[in-house]
Residue frames as a rotation matrix with the C-alpha (Angstrom) as fourth column:
UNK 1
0.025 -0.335 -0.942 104.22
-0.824 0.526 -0.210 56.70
0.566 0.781 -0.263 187.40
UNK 2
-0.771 -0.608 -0.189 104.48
-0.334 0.638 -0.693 54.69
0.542 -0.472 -0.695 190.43
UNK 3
-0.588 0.782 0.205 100.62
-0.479 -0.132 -0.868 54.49
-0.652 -0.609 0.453 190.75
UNK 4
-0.928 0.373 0.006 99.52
0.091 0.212 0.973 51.90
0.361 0.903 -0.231 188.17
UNK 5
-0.341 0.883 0.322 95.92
0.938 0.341 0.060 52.50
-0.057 0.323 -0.945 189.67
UNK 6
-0.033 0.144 -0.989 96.33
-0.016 -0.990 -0.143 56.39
-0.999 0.011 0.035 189.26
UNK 7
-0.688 -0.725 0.021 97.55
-0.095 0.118 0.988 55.64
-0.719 0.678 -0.150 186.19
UNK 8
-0.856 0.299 0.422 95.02
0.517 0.515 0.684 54.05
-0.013 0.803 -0.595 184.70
UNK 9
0.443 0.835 -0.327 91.63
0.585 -0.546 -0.600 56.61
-0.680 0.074 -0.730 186.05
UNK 10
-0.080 -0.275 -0.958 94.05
-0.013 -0.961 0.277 59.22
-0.997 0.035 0.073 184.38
UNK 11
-0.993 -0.022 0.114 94.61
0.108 0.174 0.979 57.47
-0.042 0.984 -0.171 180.67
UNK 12
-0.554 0.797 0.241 90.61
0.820 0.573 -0.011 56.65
-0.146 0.192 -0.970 181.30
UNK 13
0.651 0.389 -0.652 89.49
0.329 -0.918 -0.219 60.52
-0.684 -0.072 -0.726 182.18
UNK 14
-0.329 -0.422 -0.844 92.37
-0.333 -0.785 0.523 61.79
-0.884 0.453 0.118 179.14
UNK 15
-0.966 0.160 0.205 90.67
0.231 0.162 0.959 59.37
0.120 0.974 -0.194 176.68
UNK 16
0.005 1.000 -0.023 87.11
0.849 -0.016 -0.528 60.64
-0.529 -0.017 -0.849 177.72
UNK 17
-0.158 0.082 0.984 85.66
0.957 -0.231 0.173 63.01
0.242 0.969 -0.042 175.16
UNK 18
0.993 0.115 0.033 84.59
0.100 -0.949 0.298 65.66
0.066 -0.293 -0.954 177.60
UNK 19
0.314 -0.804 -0.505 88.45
0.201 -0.463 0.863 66.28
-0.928 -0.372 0.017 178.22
UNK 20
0.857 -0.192 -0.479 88.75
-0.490 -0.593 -0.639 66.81
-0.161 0.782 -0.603 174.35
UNK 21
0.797 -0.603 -0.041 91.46
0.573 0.775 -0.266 63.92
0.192 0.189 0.963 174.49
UNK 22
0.352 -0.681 0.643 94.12
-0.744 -0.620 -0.249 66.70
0.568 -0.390 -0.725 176.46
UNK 23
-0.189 -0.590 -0.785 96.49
0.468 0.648 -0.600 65.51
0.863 -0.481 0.154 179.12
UNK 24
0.705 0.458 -0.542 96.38
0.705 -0.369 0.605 66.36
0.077 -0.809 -0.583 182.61
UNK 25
-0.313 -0.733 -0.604 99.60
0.799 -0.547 0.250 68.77
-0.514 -0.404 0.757 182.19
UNK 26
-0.538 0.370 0.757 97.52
0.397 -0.681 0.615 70.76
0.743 0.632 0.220 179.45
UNK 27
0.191 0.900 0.391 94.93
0.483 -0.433 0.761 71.46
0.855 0.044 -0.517 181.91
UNK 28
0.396 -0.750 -0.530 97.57
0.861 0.103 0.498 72.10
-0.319 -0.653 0.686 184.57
UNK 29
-0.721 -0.676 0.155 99.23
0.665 -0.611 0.429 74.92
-0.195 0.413 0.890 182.32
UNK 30
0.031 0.534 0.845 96.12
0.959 -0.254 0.126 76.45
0.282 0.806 -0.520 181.36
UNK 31
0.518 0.470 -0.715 95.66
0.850 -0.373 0.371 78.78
-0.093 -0.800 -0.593 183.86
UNK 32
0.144 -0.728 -0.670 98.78
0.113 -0.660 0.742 80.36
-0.983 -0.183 -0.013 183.54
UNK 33
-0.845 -0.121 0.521 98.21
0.534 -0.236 0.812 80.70
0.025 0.964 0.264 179.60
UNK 34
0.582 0.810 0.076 95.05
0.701 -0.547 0.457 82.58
0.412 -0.212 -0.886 180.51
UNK 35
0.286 -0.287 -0.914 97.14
0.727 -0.557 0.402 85.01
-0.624 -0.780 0.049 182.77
UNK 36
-0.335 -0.939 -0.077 99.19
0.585 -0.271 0.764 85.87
-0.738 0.211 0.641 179.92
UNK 37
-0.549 0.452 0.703 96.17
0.723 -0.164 0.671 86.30
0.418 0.877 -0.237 177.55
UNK 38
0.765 0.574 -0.293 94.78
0.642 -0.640 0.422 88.91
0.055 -0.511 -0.858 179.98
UNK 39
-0.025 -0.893 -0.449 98.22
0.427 -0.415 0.803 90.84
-0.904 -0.172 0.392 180.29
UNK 40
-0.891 -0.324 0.317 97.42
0.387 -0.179 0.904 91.22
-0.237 0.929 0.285 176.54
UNK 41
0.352 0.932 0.087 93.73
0.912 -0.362 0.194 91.99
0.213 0.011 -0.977 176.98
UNK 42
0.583 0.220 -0.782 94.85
0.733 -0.558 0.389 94.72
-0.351 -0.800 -0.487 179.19
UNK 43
-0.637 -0.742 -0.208 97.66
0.411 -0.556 0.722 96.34
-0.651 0.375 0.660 177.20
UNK 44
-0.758 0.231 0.610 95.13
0.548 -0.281 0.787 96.68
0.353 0.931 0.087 174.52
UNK 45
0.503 0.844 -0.187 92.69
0.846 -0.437 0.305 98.25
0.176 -0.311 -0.934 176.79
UNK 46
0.215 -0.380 -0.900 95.08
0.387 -0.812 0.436 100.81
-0.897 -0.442 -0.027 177.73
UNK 47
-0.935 -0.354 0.009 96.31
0.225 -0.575 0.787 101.86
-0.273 0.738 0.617 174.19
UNK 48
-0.355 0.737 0.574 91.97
0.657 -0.240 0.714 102.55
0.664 0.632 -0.400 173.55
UNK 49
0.448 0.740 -0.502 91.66
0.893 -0.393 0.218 104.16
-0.036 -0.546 -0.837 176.81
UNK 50
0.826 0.048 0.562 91.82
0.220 -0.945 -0.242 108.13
0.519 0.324 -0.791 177.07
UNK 51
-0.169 -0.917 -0.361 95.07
0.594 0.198 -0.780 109.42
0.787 -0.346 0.511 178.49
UNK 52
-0.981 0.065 0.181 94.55
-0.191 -0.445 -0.875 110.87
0.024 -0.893 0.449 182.67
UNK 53
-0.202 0.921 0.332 90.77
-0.809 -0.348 0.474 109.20
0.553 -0.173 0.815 182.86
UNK 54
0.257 0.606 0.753 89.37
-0.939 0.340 0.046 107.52
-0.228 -0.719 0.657 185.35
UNK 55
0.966 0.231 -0.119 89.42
-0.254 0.745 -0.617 104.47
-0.054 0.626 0.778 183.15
UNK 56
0.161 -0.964 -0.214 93.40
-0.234 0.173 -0.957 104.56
0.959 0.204 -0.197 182.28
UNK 57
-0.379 -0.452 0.808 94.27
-0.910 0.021 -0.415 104.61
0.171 -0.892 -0.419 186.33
UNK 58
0.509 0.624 0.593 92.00
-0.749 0.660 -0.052 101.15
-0.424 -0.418 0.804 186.49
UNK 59
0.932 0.362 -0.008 93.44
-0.277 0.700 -0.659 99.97
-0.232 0.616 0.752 183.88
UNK 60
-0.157 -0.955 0.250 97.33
-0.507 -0.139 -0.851 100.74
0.847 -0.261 -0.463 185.04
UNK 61
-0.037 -0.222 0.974 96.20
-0.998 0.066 -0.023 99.50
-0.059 -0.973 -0.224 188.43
UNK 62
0.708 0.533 0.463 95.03
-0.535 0.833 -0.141 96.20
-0.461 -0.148 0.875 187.04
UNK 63
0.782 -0.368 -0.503 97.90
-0.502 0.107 -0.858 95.88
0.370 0.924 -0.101 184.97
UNK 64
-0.321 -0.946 0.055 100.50
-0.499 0.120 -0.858 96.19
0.805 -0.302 -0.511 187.25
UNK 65
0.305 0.066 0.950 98.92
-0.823 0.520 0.228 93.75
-0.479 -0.852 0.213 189.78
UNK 66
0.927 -0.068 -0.369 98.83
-0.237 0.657 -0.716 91.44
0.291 0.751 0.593 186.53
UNK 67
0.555 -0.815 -0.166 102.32
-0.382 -0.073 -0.921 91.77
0.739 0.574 -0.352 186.25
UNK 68
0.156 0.160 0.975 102.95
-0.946 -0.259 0.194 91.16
0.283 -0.953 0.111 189.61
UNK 69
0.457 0.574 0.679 101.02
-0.571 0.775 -0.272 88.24
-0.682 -0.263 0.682 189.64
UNK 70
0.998 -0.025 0.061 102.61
0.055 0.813 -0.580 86.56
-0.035 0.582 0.812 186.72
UNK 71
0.187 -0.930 0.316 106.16
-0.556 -0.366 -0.747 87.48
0.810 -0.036 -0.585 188.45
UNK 72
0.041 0.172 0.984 104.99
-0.997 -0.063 0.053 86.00
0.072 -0.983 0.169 191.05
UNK 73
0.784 0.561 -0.267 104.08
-0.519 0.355 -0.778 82.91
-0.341 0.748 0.569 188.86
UNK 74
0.579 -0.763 -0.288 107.18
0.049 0.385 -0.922 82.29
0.814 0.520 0.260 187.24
UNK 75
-0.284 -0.959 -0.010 109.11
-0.620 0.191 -0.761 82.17
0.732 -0.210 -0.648 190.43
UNK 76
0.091 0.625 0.775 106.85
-0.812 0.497 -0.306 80.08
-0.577 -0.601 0.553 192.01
UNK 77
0.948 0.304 -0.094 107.66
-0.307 0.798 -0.518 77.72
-0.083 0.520 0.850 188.92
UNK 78
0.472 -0.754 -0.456 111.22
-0.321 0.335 -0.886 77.90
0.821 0.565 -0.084 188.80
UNK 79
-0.328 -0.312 0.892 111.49
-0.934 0.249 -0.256 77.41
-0.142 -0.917 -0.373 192.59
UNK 80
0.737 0.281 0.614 109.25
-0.306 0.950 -0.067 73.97
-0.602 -0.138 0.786 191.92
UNK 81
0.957 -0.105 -0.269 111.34
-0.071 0.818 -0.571 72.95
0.280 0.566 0.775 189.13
UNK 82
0.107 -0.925 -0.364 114.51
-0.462 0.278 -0.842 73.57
0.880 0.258 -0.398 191.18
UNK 83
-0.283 -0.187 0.941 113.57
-0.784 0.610 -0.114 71.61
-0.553 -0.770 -0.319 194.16
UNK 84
0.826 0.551 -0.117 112.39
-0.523 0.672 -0.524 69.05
-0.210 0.495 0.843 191.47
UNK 85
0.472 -0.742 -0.477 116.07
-0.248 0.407 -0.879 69.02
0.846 0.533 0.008 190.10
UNK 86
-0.535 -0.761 0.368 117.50
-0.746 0.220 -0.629 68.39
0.398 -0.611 -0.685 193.27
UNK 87
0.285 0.512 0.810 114.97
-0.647 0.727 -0.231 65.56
-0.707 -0.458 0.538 194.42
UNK 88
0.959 0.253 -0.125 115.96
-0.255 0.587 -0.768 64.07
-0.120 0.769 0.628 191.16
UNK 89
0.108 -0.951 0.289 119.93
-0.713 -0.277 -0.644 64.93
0.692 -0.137 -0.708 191.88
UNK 90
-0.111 -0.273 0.956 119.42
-0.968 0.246 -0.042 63.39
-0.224 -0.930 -0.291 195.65
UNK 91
0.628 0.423 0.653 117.81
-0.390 0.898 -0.206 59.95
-0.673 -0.126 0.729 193.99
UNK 92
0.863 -0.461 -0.205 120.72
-0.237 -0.011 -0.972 59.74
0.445 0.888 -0.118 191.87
UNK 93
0.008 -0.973 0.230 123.77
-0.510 -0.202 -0.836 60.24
0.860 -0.110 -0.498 194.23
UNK 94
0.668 0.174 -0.724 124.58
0.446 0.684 0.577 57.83
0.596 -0.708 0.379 196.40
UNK 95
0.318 -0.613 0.723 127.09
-0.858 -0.511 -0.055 59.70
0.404 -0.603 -0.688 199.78
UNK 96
-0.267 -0.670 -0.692 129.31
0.238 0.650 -0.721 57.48
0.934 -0.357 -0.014 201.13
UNK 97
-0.636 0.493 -0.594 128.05
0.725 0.646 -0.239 59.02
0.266 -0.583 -0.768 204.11
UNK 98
0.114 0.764 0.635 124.83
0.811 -0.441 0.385 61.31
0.574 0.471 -0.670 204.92
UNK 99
-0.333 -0.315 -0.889 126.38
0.594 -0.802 0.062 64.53
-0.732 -0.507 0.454 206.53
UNK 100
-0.977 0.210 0.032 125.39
-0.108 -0.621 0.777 66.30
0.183 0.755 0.629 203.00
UNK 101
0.074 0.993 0.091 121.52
0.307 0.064 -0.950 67.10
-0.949 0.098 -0.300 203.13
UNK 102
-0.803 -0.250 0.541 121.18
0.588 -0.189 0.786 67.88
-0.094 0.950 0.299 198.92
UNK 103
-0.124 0.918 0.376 117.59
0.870 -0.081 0.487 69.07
0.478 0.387 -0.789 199.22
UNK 104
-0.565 -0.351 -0.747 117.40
0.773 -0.541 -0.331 72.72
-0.287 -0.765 0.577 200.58
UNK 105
0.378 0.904 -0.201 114.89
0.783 -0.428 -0.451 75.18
-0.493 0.013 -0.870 200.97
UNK 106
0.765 -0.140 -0.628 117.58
-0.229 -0.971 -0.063 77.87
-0.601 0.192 -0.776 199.68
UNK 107
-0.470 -0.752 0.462 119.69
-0.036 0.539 0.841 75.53
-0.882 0.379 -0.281 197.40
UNK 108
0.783 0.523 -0.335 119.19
-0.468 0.142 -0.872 75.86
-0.409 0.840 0.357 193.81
UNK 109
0.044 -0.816 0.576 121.35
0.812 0.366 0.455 74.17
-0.582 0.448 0.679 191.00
UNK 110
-0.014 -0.452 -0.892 123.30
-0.387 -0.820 0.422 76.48
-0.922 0.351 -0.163 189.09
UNK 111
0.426 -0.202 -0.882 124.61
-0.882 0.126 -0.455 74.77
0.203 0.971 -0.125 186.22
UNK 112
0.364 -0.113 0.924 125.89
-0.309 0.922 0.235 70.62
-0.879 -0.371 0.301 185.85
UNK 113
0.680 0.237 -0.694 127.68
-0.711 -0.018 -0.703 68.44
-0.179 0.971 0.156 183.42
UNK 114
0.920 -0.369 0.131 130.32
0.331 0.911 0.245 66.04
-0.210 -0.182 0.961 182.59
UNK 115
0.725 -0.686 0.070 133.48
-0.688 -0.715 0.125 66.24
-0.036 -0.139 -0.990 182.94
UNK 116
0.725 -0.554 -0.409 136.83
0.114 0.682 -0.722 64.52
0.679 0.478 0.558 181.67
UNK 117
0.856 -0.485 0.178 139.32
-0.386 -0.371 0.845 63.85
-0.344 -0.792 -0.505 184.61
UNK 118
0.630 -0.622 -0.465 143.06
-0.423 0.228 -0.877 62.92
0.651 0.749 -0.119 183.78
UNK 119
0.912 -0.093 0.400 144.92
-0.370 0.237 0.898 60.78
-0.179 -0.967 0.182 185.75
UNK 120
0.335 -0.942 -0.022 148.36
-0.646 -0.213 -0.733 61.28
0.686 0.260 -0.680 185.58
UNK 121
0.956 -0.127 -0.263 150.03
0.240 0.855 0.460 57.53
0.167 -0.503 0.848 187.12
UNK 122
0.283 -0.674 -0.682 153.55
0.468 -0.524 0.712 58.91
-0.837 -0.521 0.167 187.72
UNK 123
0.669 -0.361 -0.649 155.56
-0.432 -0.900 0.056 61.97
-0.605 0.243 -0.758 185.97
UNK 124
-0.390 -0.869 0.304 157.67
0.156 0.263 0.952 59.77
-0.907 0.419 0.033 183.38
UNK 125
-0.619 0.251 -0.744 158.30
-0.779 -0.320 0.539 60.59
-0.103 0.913 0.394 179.80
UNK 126
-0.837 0.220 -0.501 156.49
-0.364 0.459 0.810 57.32
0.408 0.861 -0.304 179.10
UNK 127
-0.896 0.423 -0.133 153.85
0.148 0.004 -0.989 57.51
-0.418 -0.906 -0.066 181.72
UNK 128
-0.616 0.618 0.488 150.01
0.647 0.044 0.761 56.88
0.449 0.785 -0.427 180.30
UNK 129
-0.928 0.369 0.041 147.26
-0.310 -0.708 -0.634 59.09
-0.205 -0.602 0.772 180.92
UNK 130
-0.492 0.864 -0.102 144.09
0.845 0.503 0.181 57.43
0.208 0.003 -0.978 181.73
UNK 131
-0.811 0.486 0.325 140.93
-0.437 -0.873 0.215 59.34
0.388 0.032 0.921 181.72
UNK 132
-0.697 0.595 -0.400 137.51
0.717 0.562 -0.413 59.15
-0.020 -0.575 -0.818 183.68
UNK 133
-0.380 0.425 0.821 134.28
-0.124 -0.903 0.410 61.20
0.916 0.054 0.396 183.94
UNK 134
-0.548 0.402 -0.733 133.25
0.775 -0.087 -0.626 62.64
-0.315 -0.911 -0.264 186.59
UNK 135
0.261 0.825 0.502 130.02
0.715 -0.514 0.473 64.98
0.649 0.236 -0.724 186.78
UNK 136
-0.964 -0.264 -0.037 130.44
0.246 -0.830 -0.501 69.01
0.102 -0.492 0.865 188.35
UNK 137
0.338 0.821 -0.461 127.26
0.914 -0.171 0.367 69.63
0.223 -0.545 -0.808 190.29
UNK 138
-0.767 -0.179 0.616 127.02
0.112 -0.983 -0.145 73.87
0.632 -0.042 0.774 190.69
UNK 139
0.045 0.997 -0.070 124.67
0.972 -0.028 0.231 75.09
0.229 -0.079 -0.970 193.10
UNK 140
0.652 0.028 0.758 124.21
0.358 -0.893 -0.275 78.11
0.669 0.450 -0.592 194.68
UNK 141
0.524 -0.555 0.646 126.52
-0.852 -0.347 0.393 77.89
0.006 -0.756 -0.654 198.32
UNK 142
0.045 -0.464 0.885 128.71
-0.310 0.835 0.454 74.22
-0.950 -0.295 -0.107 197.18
UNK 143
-0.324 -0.515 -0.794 130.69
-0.840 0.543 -0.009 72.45
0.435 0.664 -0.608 194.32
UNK 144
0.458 -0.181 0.870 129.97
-0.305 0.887 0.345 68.48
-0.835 -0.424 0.351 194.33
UNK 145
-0.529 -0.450 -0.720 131.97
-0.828 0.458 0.322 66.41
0.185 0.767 -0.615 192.07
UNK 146
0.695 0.094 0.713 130.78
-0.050 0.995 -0.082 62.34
-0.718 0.021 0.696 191.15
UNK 147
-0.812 -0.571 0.124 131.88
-0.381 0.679 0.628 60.01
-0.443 0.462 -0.768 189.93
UNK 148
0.238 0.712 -0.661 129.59
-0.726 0.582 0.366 57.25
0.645 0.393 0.655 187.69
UNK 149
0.457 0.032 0.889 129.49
-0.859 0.275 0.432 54.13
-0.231 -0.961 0.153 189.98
UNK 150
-0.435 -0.684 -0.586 131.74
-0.891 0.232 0.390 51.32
-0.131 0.692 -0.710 188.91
């Protein structure tokens, strides 16, 4: 987004006809919709093949690399999209000061959201209670609280 002259080969090569007017995240994804459509090839090849021949043991061995592979796959994506959420986390929060590194090879987020703090000004019967949000940041070894910035 921050490449207007990437930007513009890409709109030029997604409005060309050989690309069938796709985006670049379609052809990005394909690959791994192919994986999945072979995982199904292969199930059906086993339910036609004979049971204890030659043929079935190829077609178990090829399976279960498959499987493997597209285990392999999906945590290779959810590792990108959680160092994604935490580059996007780190360009958000501002530290007062930088002793916190947010980005971590073994940090994931857990779970995030807003949150309603109460601030209780002193302990009389007629004492107001003011409220504020602050945001709970889960990961997987640290709590962070924010604040919004005032």
């Amino acid at each position: 987004n921050g490449n207007a002259g990437f930007q513009q080969v890409l709109e030029r090569l997604e409005s060309d006809p050989v690309c069938q007017r796709l985006s670049l995240k379609s052809f990005l994804i394909l690959p791994f919709q192919r994986i999945t459509r072979l995982k199904l090839l292969l199930q059906n090849i086993l339910k036609r093949t004979a049971p204890g021949s030659e043929e079935e043991v190829q077609a178990t061995q090829a399976y279960d690399a498959l499987e493997k592979l597209i285990k392999d796959c999906n945590e290779n994506v959810q590792r990108m999209k959680s160092t994604e959420e935490l580059i996007y986390l780190s360009q958000k929060i501002e530290f007062e000061c930088k002793i916190f590194p947010l980005i971590s090879q073994s940090r994931r987020l857990v779970k995030c959201g807003e949150l309603t703090a109460l601030d209780f000004n002193n302990l009389s019967p007629k004492s107001k209670v003011t409220t504020r949000p602050i945001y709970l940041h889960l990961f997987n070894d640290c709590l962070l609280l924010s604040r919004p910035k005032e």
